[in-house]
KOLSE-644014 format. One record per residue (C-alpha): residue number from 1; x, z, y. Coordinates in steps of 0.2 Angstrom, whole numbers, plus 5000, padded with zeros to 4 digits. Example, Ala and Ser with C-alpha at 12.3 -4.5 7.8 and 13.67 -1.06 7.14 Angstrom:
BEGIN
<node num="1" x="5062" z="5039" y="4978"/>
<node num="2" x="5068" z="5036" y="4995"/>
END
This chain:
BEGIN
<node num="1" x="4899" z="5146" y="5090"/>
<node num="2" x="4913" z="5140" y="5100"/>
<node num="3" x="4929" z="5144" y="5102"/>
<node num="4" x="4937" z="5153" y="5118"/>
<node num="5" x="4953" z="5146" y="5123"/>
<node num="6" x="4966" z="5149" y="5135"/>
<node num="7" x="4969" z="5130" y="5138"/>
<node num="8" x="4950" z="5127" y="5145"/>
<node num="9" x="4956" z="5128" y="5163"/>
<node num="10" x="4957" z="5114" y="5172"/>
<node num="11" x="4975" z="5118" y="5177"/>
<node num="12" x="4980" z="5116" y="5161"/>
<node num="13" x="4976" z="5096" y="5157"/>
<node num="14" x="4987" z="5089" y="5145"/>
<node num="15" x="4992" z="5102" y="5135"/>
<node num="16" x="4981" z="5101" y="5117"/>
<node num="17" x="4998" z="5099" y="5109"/>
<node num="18" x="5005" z="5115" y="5112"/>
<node num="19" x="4986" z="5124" y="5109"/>
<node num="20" x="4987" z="5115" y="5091"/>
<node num="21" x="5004" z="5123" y="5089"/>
<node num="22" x="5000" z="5137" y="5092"/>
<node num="23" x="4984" z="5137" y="5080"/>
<node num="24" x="4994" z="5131" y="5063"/>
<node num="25" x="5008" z="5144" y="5068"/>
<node num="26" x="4995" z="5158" y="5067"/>
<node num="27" x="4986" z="5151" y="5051"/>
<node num="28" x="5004" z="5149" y="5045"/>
<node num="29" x="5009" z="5169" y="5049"/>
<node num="30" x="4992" z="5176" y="5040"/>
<node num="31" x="5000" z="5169" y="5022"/>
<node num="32" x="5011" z="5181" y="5008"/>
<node num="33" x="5016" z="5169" y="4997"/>
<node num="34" x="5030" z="5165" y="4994"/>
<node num="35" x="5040" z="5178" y="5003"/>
<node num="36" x="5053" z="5172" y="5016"/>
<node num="37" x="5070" z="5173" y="5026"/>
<node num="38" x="5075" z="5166" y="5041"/>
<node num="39" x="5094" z="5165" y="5045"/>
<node num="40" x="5106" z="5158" y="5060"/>
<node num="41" x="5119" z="5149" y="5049"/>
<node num="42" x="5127" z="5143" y="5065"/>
<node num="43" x="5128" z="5140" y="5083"/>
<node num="44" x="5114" z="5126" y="5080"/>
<node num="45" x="5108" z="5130" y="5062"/>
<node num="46" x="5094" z="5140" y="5053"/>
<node num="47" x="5093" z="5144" y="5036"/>
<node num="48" x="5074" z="5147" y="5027"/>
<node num="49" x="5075" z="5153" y="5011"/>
<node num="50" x="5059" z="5157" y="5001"/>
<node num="51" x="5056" z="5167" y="4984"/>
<node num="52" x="5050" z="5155" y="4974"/>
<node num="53" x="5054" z="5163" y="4956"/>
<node num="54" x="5049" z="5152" y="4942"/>
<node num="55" x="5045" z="5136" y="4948"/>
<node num="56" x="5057" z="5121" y="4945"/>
<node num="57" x="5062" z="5107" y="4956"/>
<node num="58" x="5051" z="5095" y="4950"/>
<node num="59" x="5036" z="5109" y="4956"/>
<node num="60" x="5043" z="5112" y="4972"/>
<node num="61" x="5041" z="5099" y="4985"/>
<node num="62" x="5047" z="5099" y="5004"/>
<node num="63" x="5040" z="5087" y="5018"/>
<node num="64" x="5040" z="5087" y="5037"/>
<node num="65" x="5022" z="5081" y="5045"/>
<node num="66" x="5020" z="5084" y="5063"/>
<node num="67" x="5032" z="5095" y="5069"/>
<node num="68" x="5027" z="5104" y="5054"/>
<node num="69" x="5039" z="5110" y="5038"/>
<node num="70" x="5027" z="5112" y="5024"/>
<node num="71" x="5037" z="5118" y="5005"/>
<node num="72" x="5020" z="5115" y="4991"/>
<node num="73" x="5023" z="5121" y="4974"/>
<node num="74" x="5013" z="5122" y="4958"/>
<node num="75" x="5018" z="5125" y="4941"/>
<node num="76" x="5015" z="5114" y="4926"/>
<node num="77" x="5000" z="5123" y="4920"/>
<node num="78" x="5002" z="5114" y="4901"/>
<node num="79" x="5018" z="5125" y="4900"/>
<node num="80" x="5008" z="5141" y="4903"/>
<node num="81" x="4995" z="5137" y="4889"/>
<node num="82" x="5007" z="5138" y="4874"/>
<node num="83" x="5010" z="5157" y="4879"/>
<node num="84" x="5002" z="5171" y="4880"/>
<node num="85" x="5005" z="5184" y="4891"/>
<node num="86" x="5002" z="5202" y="4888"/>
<node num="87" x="5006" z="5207" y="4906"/>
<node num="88" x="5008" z="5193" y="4918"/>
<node num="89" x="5018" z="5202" y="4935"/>
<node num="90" x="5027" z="5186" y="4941"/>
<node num="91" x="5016" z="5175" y="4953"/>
<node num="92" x="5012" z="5159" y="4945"/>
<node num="93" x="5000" z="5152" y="4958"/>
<node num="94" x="5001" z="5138" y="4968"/>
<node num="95" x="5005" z="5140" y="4986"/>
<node num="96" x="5010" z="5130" y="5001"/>
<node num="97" x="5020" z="5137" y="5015"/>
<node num="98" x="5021" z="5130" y="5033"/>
<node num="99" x="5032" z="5130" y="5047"/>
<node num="100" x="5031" z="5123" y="5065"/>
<node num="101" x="5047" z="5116" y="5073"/>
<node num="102" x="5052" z="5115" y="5088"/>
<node num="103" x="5056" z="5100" y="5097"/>
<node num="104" x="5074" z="5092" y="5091"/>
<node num="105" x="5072" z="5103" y="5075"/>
<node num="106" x="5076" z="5092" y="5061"/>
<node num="107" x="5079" z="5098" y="5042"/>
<node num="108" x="5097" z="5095" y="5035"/>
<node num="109" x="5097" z="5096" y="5016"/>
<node num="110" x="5085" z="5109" y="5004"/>
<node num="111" x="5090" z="5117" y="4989"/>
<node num="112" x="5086" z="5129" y="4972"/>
<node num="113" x="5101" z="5142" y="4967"/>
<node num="114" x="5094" z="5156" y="4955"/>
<node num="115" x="5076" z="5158" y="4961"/>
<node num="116" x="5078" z="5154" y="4978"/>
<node num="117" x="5073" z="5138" y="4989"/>
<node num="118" x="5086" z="5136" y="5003"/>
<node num="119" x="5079" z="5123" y="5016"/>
<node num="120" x="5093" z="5121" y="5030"/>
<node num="121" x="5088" z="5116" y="5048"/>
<node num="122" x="5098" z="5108" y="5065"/>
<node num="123" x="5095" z="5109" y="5080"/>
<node num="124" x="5099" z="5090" y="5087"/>
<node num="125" x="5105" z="5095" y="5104"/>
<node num="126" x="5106" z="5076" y="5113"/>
<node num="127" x="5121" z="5071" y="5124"/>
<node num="128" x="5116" z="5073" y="5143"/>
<node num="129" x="5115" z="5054" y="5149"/>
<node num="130" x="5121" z="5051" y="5166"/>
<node num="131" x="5113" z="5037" y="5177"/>
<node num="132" x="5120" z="5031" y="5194"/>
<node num="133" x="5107" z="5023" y="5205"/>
<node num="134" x="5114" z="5010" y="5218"/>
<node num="135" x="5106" z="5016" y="5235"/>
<node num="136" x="5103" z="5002" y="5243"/>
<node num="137" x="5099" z="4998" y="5265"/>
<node num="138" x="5081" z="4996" y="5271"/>
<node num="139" x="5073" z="5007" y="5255"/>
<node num="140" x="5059" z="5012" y="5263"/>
<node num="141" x="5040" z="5019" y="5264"/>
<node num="142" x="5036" z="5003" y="5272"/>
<node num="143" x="5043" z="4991" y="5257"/>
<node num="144" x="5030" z="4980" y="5249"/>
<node num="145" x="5042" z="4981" y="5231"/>
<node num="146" x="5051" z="4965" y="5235"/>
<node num="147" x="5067" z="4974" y="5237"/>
<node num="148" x="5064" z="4987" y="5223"/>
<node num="149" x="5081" z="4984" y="5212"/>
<node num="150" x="5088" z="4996" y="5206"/>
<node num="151" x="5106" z="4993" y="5198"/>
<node num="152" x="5108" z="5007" y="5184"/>
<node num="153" x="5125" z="5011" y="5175"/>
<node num="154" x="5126" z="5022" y="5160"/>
<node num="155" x="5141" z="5031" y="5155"/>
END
């Protein structure tokens, strides 16, 4: 069976990027675990925090792949064996969360303070670049390229 999608027009060419996007960011939403904040530190800063109660440092790991923030964790399960648990309430599972980011969102710095994985996020906002192009006479539809120079100065 295949699946419908609002990029099959052929208006739309071009644009399987943003249609992958969109697919991981709704496979991404139908997760639980861990639960999750998402804060505005600052005029150009986000701040994710997840609950992630009982895993250490060294069971947490945080990578970017694809435009993509994805935090794995799994717990040392030799650690577990030596107990035993009459009533087990805190999640001890495995999980991996994912996030899409946006274009020119780059991760700043993670960290682990009492239970909770703060993962800070910029937005890289790019100086505008300013480009003089030298007119010249005689720059035409009719020019074969011959005269096609084109003297550029960045500021």
């Amino acid at each position: 069976m295949s699946r419908m999608s609002a990029f099959n027009s052929p208006l739309l060419l071009g644009f399987d990027h943003l249609e992958q996007m969109l697919d991981r960011a709704s496979r991404a939403s139908a997760e639980g675990y861990p639960p999750y904040n998402i804060e505005q530190t600052s005029e150009y800063g986000l701040r994710i925090t997840l609950a992630v109660a009982g895993f250490s440092m060294d069971d947490l790991h945080v990578t970017t792949e694809d435009n993509q923030l994805i935090i794995r964790g799994k717990q040392d399960d030799a650690a577990d064996a030596e107990r035993l648990f009459i009533h087990r309430g805190i999640a001890a599972r495995q999980f991996q969360r994912a996030f899409v980011l946006a274009e020119g969102i780059e991760v700043s710095g993670a960290g682990l303070d009492n239970g909770l994985l703060h993962i800070d996020l910029e937005r890289i906002v790019p100086e505008p670049e300013v480009r003089t192009i030298k007119i010249e006479k005689g720059y035409g539809p009719g020019n074969t390229g011959a005269r096609k120079t084109i003297d550029v100065d960045a500021e």
